[in-house]
C-alpha positions in Angstrom: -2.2 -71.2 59.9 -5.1 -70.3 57.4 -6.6 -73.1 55.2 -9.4 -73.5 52.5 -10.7 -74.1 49.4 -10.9 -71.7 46.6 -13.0 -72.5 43.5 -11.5 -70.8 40.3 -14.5 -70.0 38.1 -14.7 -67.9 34.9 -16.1 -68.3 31.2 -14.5 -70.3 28.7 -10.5 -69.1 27.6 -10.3 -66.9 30.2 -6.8 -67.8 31.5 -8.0 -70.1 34.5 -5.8 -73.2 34.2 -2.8 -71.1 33.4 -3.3 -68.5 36.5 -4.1 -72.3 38.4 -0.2 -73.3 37.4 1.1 -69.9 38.0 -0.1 -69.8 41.5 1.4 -73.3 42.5 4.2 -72.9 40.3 4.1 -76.1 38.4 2.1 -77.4 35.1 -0.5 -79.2 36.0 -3.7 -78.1 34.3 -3.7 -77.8 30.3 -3.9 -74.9 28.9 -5.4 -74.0 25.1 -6.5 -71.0 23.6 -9.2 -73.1 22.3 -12.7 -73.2 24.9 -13.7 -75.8 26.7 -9.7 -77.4 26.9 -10.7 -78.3 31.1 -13.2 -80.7 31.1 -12.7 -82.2 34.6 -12.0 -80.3 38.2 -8.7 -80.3 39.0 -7.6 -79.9 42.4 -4.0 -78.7 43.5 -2.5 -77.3 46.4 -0.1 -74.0 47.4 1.3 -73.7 50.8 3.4 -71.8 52.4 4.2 -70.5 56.0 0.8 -68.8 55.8 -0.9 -71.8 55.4 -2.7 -73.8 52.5 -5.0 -73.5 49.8 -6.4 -75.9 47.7 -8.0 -74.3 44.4 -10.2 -76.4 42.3 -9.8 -75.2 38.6 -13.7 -75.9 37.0 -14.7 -76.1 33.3 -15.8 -72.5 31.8 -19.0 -72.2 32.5 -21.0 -71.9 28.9 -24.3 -72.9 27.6 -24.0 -76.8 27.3 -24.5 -79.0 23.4 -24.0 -82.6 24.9 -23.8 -84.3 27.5 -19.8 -83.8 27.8 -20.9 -80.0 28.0 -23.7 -80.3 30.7 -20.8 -82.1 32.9 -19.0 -79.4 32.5 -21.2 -77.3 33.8 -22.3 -79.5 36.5 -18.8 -79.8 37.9 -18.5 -76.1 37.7 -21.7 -75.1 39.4 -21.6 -78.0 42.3 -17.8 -77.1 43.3 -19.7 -73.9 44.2 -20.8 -75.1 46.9 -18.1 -76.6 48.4 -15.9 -74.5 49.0 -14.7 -71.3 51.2 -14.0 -68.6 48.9 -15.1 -68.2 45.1 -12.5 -66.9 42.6 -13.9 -65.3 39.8 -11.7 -64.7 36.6 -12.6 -62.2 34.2 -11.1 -60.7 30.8 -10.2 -56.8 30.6 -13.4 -55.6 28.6 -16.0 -53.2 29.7 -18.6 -55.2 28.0 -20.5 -57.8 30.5 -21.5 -60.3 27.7 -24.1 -63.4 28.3 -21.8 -65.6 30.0 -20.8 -63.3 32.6 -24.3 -61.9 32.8 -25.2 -66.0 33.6 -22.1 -66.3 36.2 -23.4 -63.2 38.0 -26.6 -64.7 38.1 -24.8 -68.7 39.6 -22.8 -66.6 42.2 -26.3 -64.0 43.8 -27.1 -67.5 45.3 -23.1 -67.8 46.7 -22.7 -67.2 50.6 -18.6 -67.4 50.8 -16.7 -64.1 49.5 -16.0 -63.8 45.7 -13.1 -62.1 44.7 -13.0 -60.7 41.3 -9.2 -61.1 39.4 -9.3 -59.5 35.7 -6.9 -61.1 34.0 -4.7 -60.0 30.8 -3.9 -56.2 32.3 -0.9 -56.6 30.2 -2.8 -56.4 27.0 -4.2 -53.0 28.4 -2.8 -49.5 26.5 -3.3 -47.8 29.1 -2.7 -49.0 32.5 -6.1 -46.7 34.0 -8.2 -48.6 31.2 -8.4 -51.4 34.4 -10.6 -48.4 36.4 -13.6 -49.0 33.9 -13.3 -52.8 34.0 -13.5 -52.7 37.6 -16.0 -49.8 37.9 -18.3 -51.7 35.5 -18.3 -55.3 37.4 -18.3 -53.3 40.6 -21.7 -51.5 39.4 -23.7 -55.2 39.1 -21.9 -57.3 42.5 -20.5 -56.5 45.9 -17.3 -58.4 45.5 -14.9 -59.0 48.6 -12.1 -57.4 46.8 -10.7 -56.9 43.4 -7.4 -57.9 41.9 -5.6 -57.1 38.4 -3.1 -59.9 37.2 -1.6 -61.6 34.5 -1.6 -65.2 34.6 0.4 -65.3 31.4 3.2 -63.0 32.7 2.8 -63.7 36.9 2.0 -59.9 37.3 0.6 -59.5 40.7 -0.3 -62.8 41.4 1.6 -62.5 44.9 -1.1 -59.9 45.8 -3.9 -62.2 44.9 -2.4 -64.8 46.9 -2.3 -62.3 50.0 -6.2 -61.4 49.2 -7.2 -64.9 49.2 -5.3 -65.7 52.5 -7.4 -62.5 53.7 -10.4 -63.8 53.6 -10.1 -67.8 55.0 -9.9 -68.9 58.2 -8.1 -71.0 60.6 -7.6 -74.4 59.7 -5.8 -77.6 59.3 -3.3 -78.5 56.8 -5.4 -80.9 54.7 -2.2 -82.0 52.8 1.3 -82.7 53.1 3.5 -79.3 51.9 5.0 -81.3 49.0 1.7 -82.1 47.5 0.7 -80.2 44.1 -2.5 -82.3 43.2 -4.4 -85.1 43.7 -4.8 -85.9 40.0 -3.6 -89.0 39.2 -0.5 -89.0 37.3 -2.2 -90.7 34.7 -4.8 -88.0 34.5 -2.5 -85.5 34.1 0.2 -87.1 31.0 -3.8 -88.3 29.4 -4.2 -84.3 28.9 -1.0 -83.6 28.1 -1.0 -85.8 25.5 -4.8 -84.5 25.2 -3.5 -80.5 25.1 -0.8 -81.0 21.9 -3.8 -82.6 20.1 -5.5 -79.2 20.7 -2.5 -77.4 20.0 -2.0 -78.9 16.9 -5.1 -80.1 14.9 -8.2 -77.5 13.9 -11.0 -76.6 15.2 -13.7 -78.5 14.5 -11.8 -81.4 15.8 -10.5 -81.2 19.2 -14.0 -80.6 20.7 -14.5 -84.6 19.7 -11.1 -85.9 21.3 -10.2 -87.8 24.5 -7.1 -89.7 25.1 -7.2 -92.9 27.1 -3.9 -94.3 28.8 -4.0 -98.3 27.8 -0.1 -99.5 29.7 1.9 -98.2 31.6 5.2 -99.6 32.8 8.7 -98.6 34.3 11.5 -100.5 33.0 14.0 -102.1 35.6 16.2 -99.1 37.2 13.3 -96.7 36.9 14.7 -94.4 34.1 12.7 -95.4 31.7 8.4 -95.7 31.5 6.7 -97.2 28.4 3.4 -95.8 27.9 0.3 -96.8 25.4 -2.4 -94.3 24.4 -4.9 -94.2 22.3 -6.1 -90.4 20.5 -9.8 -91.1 20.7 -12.4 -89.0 18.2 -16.1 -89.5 16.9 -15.5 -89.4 13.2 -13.8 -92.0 10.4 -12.9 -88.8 8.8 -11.2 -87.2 11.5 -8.9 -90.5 12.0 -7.1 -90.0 9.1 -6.6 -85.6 9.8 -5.5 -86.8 13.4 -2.4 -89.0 12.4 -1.7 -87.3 9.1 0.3 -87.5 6.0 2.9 -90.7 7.2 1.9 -90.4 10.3 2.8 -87.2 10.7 0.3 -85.5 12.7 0.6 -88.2 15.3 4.1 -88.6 16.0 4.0 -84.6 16.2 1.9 -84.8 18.7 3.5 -87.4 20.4 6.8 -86.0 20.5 5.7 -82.8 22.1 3.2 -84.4 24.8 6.1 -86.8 25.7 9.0 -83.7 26.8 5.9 -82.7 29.0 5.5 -86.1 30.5 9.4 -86.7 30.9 9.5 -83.4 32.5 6.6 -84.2 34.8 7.9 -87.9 35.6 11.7 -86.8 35.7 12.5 -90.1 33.8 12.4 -90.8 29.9 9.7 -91.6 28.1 8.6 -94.1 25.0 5.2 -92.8 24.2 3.3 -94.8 21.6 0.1 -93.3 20.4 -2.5 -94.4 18.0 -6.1 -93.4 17.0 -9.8 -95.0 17.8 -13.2 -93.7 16.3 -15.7 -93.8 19.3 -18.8 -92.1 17.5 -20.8 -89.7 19.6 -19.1 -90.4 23.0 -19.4 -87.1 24.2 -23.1 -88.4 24.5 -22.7 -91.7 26.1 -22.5 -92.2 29.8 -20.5 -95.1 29.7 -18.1 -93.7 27.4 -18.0 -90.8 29.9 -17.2 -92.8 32.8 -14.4 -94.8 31.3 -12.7 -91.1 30.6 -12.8 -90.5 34.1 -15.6 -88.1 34.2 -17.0 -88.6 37.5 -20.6 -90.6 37.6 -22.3 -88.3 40.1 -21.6 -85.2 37.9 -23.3 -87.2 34.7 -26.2 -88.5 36.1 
């Protein structure tokens, strides 16, 4: 049996948490087209009769604005050096921008193998169009190996799962086959909830929004959980845009976040939402810490 861990790293939007879900075959990252949607690592786990891996999905790595950002960052840079194997994740453009100029920089200090996977080859016109991609990224780093895929679409991600195996070692099982994550299940309906917010509102706002889970109880039987959140933003004036004309806004995103959290409780859900103004809290430690940012990452 192989085992390790894998750290999935990559700029902002580049497909990360969806690959993450594809791989393990379940939804447990969000996923946005909006940068910046993973805020926290999240940890989850594939096995098979090869063995195990345990990815850690980071934050994109991007030039940080507050202190919400420099965690961000933090968590991305320190899982680097923790793990066995780095997974880099890369669009299917020629040109190496600033942010990938700045991840080639991070990863010249990395020791484990990095393997390169360009994502979004189905948006190619031509499927040799992915021989300059590669030829260019090759030209700057040594990676281990190289792997097209689609995240979106599942295309190839078998072969990257054979690559990874490639490259780890011998080792334990460090969980149980049936686990997925260790997120709490908590965490993970908090951005659900926290991923139709970014679906559905504009731009400027989602940047400024956490969602904190206040109760949380089953009803007798166990086929039913009442949950309590609370929509958290910076601004009076993003209050009212967040729950809308009647409430509109809010009970749309309720409704939507709570089919994901029935589907990832297998049991019905009453979801009641509402919204709190917590100005600047992307700047407060404290604030930080009661979203369940980690305090070691802040500091």
């Amino acid at each position: 049996m192989k085992s390790g861990f894998v750290a999935l790293i990559g700029r902002p939007n580049v497909g990360k948490s969806t690959l993450m879900n594809t791989l393990i075959g379940q939804k447990i990252a969000i996923t946005s087209s909006k940068p910046q949607t993973t805020r926290n690592r999240i940890q989850t786990v594939f096995t098979d009769e090869r063995g195990q891996i345990v990815f850690l999905d980071t934050p994109g790595i991007h030039k940080a604005k507050n202190k919400l950002g420099e965690y961000m960052v933090k968590v991305s840079t320190r899982t680097l050096r923790d793990v066995d194997l780095v997974l880099w994740l890369v669009e299917p453009g020629t040109f190496i921008g600033e942010g990938d100029e700045h991840i080639f920089e991070i990863l010249s200090d990395v020791e484990v193998p990095v393997i390169l996977a360009v994502n979004k080859v189905d948006s190619l016109k031509q499927k040799d169009d992915i021989l300059e991609v590669i030829a260019k990224y090759s030209s700057k780093m040594n990676f281990a190996d190289i792997v097209p895929v689609s995240a979106l679409k599942g295309t190839n991600t078998d072969e990257l799962l054979k690559v990874i195996f490639k490259y780890l070692s011998e080792g334990p099982m460090y969980y149980d086959e049936d686990t997925v994550t260790d997120q709490p299940i908590k965490q993970i309906a908090s951005e659900l909830i926290r991923e139709k917010a970014l679906k559905f509102l504009q731009d400027e706002i989602p940047h400024g929004i956490a969602v904190e889970i206040d109760t949380w109880s089953y009803r007798k039987g166990g086929g039913m959980v009442d949950i309590e959140a609370a929509v958290v933003c910076e601004k009076d004036s993003h209050k009212g845009i967040i729950i809308g004309k009647g409430g509109g806004m809010l009970k749309k995103i309720g409704s939507a976040a709570r089919k994901d959290i029935e589907n990832l409780l297998e049991c019905k859900v009453n979801l009641k939402l509402w919204v709190k103004v917590r100005p600047k809290w992307r700047d407060s430690d404290v604030q930080m810490k009661n979203f369940g940012y980690n305090p070691k990452d802040i500091m």
